[in-house]
gemmi code that builds the backbone of each chain (N, CA, C; Angstrom):
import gemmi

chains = {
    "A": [
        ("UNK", (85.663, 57.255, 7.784), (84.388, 56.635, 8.117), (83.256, 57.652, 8.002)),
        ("UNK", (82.079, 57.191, 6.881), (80.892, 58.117, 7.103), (79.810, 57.502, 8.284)),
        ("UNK", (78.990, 58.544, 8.913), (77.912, 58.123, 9.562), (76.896, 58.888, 9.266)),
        ("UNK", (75.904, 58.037, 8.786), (74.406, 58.007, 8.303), (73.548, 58.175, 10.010)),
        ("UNK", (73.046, 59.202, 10.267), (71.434, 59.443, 11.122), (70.741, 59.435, 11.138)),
        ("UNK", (69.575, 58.521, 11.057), (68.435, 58.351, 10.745), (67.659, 57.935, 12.277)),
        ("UNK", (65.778, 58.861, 12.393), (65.873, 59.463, 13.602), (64.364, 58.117, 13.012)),
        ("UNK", (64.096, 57.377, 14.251), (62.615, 56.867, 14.757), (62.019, 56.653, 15.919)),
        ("UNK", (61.003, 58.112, 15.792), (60.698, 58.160, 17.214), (61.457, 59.077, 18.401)),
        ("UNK", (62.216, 58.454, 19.010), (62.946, 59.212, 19.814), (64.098, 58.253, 19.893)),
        ("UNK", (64.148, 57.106, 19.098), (65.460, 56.065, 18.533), (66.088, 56.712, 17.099)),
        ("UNK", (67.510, 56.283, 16.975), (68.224, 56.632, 16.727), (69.134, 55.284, 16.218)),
        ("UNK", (69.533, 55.687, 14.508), (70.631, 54.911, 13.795), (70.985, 54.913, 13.397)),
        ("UNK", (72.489, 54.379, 13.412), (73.622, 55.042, 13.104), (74.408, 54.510, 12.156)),
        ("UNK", (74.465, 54.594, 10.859), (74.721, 53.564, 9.538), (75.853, 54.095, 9.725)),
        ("UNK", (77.042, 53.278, 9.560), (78.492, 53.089, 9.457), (79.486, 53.023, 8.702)),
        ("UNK", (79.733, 53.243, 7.986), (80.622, 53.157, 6.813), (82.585, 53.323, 6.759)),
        ("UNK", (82.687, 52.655, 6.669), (84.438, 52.773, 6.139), (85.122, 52.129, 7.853)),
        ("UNK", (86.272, 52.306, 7.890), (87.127, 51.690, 8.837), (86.912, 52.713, 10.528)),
        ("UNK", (86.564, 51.355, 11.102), (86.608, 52.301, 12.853), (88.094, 51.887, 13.346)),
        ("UNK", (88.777, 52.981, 13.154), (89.906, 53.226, 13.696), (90.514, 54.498, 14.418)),
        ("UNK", (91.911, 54.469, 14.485), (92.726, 55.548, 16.092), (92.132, 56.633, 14.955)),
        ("UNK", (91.977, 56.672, 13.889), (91.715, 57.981, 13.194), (89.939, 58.714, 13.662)),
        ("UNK", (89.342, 57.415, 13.213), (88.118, 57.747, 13.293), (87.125, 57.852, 14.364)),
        ("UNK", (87.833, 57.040, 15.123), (86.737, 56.297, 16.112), (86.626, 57.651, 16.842)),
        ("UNK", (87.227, 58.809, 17.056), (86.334, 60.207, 17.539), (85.043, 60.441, 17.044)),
        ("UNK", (84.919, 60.435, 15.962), (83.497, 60.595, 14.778), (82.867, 59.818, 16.132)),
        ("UNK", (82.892, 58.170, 16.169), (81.531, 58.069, 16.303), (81.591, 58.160, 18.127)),
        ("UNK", (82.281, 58.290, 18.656), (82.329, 59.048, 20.298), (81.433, 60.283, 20.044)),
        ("UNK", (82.178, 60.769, 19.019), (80.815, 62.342, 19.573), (79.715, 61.957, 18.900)),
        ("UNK", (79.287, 61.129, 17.564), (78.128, 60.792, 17.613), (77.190, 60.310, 18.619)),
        ("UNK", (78.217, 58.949, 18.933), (76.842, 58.619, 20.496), (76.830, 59.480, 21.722)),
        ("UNK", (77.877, 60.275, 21.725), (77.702, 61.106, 23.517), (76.377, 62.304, 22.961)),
        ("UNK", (76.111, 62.699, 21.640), (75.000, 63.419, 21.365), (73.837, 62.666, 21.638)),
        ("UNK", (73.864, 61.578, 20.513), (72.724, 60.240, 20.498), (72.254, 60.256, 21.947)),
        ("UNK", (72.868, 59.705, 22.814), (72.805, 59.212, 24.525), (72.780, 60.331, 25.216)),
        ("UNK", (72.781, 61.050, 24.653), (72.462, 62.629, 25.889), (70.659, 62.543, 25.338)),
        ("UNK", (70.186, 62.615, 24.474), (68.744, 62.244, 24.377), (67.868, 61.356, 24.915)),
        ("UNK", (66.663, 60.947, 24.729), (66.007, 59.999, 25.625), (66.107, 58.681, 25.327)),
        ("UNK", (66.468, 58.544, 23.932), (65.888, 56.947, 23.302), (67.266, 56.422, 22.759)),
        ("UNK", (66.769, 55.348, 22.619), (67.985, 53.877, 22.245), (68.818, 53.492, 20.868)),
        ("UNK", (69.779, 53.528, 20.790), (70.641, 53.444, 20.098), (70.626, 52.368, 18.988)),
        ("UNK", (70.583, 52.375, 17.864), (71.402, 50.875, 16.753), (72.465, 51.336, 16.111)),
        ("UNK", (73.376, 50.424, 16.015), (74.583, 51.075, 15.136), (74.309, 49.875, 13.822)),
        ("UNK", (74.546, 50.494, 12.823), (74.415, 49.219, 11.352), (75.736, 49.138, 11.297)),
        ("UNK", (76.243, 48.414, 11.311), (78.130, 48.091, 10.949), (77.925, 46.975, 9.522)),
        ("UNK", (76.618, 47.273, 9.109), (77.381, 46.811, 7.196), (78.205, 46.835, 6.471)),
        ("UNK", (78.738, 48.839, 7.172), (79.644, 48.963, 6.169), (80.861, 49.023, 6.816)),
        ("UNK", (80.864, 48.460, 8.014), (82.287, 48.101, 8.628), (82.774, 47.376, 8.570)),
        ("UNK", (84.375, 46.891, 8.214), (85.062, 45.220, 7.927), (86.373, 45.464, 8.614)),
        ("UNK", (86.318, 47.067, 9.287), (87.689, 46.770, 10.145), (87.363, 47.541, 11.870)),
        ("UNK", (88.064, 47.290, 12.800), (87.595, 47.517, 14.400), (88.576, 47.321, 15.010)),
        ("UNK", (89.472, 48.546, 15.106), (90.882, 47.655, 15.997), (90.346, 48.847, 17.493)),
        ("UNK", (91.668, 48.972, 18.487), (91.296, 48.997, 19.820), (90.716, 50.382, 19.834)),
        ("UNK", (91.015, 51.303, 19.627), (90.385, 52.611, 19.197), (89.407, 52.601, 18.806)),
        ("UNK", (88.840, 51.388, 18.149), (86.876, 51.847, 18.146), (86.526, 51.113, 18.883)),
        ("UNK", (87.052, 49.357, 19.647), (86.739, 49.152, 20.829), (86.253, 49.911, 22.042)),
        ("UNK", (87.670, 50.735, 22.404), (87.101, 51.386, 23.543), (85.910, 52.520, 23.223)),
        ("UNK", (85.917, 52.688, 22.266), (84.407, 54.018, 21.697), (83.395, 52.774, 21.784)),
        ("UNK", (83.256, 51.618, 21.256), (82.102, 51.036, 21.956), (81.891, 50.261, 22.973)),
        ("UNK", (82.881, 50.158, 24.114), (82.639, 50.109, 25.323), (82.069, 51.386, 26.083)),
        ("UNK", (82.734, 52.336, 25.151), (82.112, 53.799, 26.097), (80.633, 54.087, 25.852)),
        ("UNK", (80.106, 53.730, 24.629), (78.466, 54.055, 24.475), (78.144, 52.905, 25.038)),
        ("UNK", (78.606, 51.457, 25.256), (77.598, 49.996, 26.094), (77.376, 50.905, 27.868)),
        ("UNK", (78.647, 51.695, 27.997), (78.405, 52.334, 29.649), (77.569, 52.890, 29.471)),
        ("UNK", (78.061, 54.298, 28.444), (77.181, 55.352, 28.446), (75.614, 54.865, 28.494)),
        ("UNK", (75.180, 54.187, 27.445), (73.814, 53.673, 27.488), (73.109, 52.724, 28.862)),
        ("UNK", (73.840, 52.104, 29.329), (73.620, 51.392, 30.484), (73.061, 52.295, 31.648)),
        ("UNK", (74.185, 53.315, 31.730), (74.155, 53.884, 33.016), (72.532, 54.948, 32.807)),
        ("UNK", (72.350, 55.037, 31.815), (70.983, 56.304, 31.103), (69.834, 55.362, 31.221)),
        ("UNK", (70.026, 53.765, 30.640), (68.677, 53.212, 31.417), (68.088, 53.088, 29.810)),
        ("UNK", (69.231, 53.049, 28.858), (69.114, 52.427, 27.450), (70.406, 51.761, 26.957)),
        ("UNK", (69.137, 51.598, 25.464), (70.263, 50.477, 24.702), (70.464, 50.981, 24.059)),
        ("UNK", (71.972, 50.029, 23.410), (72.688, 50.330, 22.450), (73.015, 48.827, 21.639)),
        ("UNK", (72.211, 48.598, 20.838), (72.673, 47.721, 19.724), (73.262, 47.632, 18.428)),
        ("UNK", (74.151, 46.580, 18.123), (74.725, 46.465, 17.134), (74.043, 45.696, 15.854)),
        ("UNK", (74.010, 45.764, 14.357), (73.449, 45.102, 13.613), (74.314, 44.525, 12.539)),
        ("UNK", (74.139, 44.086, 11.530), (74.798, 43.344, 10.448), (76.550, 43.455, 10.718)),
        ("UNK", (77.121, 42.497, 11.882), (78.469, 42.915, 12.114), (79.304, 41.240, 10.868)),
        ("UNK", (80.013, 41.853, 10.401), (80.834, 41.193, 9.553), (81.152, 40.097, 10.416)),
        ("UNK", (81.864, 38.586, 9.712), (82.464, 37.857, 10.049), (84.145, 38.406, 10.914)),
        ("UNK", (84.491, 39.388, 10.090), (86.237, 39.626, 10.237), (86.183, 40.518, 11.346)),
        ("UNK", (85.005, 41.134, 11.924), (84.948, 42.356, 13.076), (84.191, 41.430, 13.664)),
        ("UNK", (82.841, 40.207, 13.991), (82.734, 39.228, 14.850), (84.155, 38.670, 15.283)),
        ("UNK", (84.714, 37.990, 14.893), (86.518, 37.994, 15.102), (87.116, 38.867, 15.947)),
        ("UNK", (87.132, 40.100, 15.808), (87.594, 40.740, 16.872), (87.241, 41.074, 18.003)),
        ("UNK", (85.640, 41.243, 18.274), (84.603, 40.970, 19.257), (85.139, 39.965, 20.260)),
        ("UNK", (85.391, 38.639, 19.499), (85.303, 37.594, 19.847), (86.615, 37.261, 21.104)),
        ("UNK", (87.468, 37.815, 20.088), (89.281, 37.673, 20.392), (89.185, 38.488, 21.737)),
        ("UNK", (88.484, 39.414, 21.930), (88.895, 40.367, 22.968), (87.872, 40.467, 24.148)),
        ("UNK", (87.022, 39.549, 23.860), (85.607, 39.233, 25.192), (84.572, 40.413, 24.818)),
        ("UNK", (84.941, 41.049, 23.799), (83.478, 42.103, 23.581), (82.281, 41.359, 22.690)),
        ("UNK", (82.328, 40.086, 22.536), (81.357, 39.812, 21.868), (80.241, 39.495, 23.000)),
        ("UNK", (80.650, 39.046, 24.298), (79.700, 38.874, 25.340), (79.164, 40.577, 26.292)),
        ("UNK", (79.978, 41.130, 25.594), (79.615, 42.821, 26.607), (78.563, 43.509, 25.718)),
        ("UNK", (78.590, 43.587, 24.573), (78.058, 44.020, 23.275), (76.685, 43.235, 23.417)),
        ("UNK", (75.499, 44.276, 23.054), (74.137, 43.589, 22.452), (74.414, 43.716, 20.812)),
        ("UNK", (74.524, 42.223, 20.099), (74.677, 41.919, 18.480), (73.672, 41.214, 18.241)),
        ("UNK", (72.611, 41.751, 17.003), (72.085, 41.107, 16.428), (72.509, 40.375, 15.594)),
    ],
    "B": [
        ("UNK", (111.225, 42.406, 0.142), (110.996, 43.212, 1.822), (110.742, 44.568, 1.017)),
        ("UNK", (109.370, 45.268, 1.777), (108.926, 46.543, 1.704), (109.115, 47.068, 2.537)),
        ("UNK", (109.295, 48.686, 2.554), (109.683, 49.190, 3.659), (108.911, 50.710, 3.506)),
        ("UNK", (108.950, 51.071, 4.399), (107.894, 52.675, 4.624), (108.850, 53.060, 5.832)),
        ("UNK", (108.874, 54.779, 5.825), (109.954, 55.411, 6.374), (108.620, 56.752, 6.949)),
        ("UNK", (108.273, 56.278, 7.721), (107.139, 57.410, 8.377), (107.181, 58.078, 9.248)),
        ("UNK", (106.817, 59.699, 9.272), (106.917, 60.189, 10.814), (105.822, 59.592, 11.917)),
        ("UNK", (106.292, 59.516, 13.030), (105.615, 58.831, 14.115), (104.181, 59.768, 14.845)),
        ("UNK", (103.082, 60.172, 13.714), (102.318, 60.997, 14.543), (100.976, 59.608, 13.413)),
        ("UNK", (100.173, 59.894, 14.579), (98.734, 59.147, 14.220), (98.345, 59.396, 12.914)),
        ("UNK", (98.338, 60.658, 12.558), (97.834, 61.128, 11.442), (98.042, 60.410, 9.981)),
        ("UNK", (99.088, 60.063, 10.116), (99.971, 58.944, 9.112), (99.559, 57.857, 8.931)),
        ("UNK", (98.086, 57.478, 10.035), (97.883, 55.875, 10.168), (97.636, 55.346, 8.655)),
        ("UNK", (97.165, 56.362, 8.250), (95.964, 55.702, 6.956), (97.257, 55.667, 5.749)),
        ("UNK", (98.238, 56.153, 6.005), (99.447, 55.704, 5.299), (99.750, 54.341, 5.342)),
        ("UNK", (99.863, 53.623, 7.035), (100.522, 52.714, 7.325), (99.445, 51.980, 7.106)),
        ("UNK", (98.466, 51.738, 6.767), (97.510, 50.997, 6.359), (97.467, 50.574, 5.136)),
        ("UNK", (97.647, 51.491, 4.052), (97.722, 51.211, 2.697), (98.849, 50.443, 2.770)),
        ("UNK", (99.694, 50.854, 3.360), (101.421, 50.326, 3.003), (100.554, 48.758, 3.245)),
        ("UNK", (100.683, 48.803, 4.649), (100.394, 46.590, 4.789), (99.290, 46.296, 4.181)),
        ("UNK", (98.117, 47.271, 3.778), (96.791, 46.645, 2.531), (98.136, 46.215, 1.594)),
        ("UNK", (98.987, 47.053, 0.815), (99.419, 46.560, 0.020), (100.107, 44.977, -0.080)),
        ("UNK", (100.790, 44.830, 0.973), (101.417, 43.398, 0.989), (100.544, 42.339, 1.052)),
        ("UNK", (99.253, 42.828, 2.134), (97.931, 41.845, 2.439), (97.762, 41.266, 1.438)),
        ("UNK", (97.169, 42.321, 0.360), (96.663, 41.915, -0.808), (97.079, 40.528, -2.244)),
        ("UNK", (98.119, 40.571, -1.409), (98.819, 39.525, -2.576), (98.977, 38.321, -1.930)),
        ("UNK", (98.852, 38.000, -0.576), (98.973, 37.053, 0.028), (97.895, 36.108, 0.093)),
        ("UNK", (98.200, 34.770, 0.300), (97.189, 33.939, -0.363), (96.533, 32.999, 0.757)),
        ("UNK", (95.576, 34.372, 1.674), (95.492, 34.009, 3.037), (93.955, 34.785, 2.805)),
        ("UNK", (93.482, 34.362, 3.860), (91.631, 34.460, 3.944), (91.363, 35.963, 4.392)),
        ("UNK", (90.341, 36.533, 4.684), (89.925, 37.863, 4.676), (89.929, 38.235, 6.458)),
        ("UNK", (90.160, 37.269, 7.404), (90.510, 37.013, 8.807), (92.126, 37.336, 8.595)),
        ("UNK", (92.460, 36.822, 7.868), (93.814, 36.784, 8.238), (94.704, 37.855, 7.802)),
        ("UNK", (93.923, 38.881, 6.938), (94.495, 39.762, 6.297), (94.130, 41.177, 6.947)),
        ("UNK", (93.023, 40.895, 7.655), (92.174, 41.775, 8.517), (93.348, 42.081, 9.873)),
        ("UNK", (93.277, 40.888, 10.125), (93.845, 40.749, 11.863), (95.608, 41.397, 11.705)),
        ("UNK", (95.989, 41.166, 10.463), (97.578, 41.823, 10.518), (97.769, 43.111, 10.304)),
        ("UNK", (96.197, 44.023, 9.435), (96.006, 45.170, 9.580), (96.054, 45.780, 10.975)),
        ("UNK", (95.409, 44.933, 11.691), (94.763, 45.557, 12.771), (96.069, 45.684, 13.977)),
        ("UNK", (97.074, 44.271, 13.415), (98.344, 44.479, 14.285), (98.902, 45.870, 14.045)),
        ("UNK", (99.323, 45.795, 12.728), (99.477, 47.390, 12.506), (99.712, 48.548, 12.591)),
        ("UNK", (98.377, 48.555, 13.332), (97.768, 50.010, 13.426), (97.802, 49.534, 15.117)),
        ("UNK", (98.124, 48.517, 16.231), (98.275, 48.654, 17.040), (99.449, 49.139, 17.490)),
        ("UNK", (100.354, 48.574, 16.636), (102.058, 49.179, 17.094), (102.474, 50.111, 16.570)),
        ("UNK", (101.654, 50.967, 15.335), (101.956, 51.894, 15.099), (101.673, 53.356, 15.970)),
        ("UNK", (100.770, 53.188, 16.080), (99.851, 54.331, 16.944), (100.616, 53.985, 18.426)),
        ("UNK", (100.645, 53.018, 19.227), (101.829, 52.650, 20.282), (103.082, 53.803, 20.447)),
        ("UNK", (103.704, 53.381, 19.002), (104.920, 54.084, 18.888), (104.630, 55.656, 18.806)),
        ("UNK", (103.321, 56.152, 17.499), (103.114, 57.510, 17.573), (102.590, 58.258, 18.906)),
        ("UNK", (102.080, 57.482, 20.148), (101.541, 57.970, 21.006), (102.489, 58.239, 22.226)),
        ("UNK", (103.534, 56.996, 22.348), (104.221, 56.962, 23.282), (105.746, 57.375, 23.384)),
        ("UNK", (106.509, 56.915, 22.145), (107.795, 56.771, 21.664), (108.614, 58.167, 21.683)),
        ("UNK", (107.877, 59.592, 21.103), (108.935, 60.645, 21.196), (107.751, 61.608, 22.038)),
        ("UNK", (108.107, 61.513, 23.254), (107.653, 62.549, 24.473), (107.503, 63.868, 23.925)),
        ("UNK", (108.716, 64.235, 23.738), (109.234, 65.348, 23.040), (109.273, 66.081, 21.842)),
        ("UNK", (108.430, 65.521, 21.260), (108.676, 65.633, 19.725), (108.533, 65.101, 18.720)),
        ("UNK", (109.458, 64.991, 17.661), (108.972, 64.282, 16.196), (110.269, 63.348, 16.047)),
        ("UNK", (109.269, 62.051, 15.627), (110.038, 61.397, 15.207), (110.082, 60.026, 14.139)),
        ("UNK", (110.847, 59.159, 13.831), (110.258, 58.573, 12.565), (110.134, 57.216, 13.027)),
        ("UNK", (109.419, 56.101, 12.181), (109.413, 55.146, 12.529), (109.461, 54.289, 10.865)),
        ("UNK", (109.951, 53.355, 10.832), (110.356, 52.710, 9.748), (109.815, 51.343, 9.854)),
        ("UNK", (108.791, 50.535, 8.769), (108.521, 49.863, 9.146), (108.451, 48.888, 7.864)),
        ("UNK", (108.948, 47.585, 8.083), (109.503, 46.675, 6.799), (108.776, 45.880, 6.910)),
        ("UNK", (108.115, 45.299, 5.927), (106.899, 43.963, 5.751), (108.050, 42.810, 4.702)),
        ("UNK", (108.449, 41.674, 5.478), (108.961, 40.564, 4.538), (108.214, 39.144, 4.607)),
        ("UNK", (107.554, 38.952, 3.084), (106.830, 37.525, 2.728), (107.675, 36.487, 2.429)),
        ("UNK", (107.599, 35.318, 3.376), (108.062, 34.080, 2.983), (107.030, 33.495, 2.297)),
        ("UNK", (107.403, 32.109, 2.115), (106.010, 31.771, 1.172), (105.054, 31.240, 2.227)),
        ("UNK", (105.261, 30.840, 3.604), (104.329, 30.612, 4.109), (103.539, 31.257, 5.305)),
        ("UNK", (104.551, 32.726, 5.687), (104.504, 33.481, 6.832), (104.931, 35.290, 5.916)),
        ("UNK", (104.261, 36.150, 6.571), (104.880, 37.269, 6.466), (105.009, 38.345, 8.144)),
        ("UNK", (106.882, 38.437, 7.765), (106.696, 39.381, 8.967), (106.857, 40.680, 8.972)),
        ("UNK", (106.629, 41.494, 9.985), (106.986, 42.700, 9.761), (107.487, 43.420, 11.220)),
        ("UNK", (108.675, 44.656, 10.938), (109.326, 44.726, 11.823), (109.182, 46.332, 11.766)),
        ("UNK", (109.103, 46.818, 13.091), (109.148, 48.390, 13.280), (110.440, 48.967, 14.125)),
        ("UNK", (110.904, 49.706, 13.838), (112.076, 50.207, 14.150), (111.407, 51.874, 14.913)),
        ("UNK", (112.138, 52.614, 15.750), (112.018, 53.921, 15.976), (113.064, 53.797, 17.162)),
        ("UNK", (113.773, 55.277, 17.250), (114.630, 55.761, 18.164), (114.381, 56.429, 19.094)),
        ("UNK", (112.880, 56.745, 19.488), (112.532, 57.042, 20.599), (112.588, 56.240, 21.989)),
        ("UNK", (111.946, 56.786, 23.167), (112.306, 55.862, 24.218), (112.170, 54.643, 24.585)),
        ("UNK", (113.124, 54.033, 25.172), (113.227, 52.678, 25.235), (111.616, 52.005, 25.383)),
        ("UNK", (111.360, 51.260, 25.279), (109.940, 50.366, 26.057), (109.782, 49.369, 25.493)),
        ("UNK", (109.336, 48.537, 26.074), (109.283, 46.933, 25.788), (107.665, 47.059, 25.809)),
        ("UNK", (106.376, 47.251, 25.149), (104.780, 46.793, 25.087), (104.609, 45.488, 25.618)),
        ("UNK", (105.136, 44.621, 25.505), (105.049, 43.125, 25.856), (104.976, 43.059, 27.396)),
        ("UNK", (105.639, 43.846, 27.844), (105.742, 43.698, 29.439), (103.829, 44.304, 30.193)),
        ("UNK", (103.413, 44.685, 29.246), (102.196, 45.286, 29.732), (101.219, 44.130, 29.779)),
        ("UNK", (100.346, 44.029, 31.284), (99.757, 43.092, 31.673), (98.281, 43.006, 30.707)),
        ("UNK", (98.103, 41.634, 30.611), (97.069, 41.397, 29.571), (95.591, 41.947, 30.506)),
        ("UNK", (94.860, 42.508, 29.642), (93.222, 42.659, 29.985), (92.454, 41.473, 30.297)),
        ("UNK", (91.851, 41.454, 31.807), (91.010, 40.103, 31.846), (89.663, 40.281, 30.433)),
        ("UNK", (89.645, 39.380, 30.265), (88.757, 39.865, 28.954), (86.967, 38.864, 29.635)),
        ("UNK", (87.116, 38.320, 30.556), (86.110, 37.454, 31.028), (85.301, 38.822, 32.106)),
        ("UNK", (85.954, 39.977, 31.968), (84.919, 40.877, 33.485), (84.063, 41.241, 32.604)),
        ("UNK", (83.085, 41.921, 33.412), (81.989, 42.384, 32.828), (81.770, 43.737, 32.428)),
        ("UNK", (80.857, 44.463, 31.760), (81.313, 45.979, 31.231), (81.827, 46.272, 32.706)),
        ("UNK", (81.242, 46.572, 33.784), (81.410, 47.867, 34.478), (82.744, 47.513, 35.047)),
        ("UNK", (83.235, 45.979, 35.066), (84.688, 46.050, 35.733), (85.751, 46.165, 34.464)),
        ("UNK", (85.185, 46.469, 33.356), (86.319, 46.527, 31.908), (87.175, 47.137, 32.033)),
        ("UNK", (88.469, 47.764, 31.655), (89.364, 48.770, 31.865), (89.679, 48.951, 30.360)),
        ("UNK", (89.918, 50.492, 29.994), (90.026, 50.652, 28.985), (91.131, 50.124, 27.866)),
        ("UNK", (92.331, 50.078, 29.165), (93.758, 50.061, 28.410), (94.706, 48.526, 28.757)),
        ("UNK", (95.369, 48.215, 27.630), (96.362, 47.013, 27.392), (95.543, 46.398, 26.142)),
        ("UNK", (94.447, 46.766, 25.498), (93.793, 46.434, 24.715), (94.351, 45.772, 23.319)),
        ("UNK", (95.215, 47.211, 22.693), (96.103, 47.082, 21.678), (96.794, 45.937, 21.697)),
        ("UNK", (97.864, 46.193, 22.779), (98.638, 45.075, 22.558), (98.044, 43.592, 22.776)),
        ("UNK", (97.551, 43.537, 23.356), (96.491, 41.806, 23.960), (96.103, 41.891, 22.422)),
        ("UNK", (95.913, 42.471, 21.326), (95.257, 41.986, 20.206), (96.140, 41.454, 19.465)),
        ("UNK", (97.596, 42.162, 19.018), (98.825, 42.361, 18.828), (98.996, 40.597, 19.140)),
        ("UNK", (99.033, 40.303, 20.293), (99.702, 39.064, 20.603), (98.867, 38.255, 20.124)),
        ("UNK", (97.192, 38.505, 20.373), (96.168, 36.786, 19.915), (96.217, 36.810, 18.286)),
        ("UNK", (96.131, 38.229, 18.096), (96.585, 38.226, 16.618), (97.696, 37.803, 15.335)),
        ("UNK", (98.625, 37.839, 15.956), (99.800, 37.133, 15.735), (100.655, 36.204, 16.022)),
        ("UNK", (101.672, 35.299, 15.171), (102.204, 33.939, 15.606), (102.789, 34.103, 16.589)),
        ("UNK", (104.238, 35.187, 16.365), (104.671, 35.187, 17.401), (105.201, 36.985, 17.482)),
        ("UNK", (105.913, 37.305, 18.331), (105.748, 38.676, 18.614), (107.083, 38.642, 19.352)),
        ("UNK", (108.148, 39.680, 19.307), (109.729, 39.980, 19.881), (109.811, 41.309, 20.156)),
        ("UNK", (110.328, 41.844, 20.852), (110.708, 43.530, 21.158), (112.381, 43.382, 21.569)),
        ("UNK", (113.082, 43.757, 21.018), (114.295, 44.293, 21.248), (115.256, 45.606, 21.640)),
        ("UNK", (115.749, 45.815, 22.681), (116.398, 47.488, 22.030), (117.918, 47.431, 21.534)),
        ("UNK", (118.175, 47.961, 20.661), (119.554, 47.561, 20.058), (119.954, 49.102, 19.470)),
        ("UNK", (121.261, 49.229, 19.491), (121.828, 50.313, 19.081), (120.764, 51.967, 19.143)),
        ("UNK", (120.421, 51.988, 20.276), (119.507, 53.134, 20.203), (118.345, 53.028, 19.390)),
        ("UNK", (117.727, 51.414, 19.043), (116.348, 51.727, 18.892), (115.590, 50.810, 19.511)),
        ("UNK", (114.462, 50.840, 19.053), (113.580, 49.814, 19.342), (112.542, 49.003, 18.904)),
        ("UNK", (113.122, 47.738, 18.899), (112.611, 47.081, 17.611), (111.967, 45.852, 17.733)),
        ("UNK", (110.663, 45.641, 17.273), (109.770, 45.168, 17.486), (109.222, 44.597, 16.571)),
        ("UNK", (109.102, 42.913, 16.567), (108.796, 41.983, 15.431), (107.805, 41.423, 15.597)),
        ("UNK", (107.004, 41.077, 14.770), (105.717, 40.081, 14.558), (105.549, 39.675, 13.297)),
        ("UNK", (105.250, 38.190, 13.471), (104.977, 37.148, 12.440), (103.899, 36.720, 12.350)),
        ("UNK", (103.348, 36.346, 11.474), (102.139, 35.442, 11.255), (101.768, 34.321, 9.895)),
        ("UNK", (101.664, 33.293, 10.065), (101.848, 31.850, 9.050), (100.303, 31.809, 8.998)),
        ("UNK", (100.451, 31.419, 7.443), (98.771, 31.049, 6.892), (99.044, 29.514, 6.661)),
        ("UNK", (97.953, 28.522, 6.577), (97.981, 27.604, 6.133), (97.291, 27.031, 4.806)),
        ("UNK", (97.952, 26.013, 4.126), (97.304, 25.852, 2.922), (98.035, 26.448, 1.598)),
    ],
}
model = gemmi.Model(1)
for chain_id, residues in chains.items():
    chain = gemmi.Chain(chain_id)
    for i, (resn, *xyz) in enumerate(residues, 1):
        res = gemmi.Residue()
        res.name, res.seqid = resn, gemmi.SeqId(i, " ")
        for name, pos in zip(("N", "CA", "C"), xyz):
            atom = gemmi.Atom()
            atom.name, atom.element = name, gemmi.Element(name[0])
            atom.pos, atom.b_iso = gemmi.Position(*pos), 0.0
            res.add_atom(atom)
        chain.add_residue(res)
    model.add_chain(chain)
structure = gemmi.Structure()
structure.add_model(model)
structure.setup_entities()
């Protein structure tokens, strides 16, 4: 998985690319615990994501805390049909802010 | 029936991925359905690489067989006994701050698939899941 940083303002986004999985999903943990140690609010682009098993789940339950508890957001954008599906299956589509 | 003969460490995932992309790919099932058996996968695989040899190294063997209207696939390893199935499902209705991180995998494992078996037999442990497309 690549991740794209692109900085506006004191927001922050995080273009996504290739499979969030047990391999990857470290990448984007230490991306957002950097992101969320700063002042401003999070987007993740998941365009280029079409796979999300439990290993990048729990990495984005950990930035919905992380951001919560800091008194920001963390949103999601262009999420596929086949990863809405998994959202869905597992109650993270109601914990998750998805555009 | 395909079969892959892998050592049981994470690192391998992106092995065990290609292996079932490969079978996915020919099956004449929607981009949900080819998705979600990946994702079984890589739940029972990583299961087995995380939990299965305490001690050490060990292998796990894992066979993909297509009927014409279902394909299953079965994982084998000789590490310690455990049944995943017995692990209590995640309320999935709490809210972030009452979420808990873990039973995740497997709760996907099961909505994801038709049906799902764990066995231990002759010193291993072996663990089946099916899933039927329609049409």
């Amino acid at each position: 998985m690549d991740i794209i940083k692109s900085q506006n303002g004191a927001d922050t986004a995080l273009s996504l690319k290739g499979r969030l999985d047990t391999v990857t999903s470290p990448k984007l943990q230490d991306a957002l615990t950097e992101v969320l140690s700063g002042s401003g609010d999070v987007e993740l682009d998941f365009a280029g994501i079409d796979y999300v098993s439990s290993a990048g789940l729990r990495v984005l339950l950990f930035g919905q805390k992380k951001s919560q508890s800091s008194g920001k957001s963390m949103k999601l954008k262009n999420v596929s049909p086949e990863v809405m599906e998994v959202f869905e299956i597992t109650g993270f589509s109601g914990m998750l802010t998805i555009e | 029936m395909h079969e892959l003969k892998v050592s049981a460490n994470v690192e391998r995932l992106e092995e065990v991925l290609d292996f079932i992309a490969a079978d996915a790919e020919i099956l004449p099932a929607d981009a949900k359905f080819k998705n979600n058996l990946k994702i079984a996968v890589e739940e029972i695989f990583v299961n087995i690489a995380l939990y299965a040899y305490p001690s050490g190294e060990g292998d796990v063997v894992i066979s993909a067989s297509t009927a014409p209207d279902n394909i299953t696939v079965e994982f084998r390893d000789s590490g310690t006994p455990y049944n995943p199935l017995i692990k209590t499902d995640p309320d999935t209705t709490l809210s972030i701050d009452e979420r808990e991180i873990g039973g995740l995998g497997i709760f996907m494992v099961k909505q994801m698939m038709d049906s799902v078996a764990y066995r231990y037999e002759d010193g291993f442990n072996i663990f089946t899941m099916s899933k039927h497309w329609s049409g």
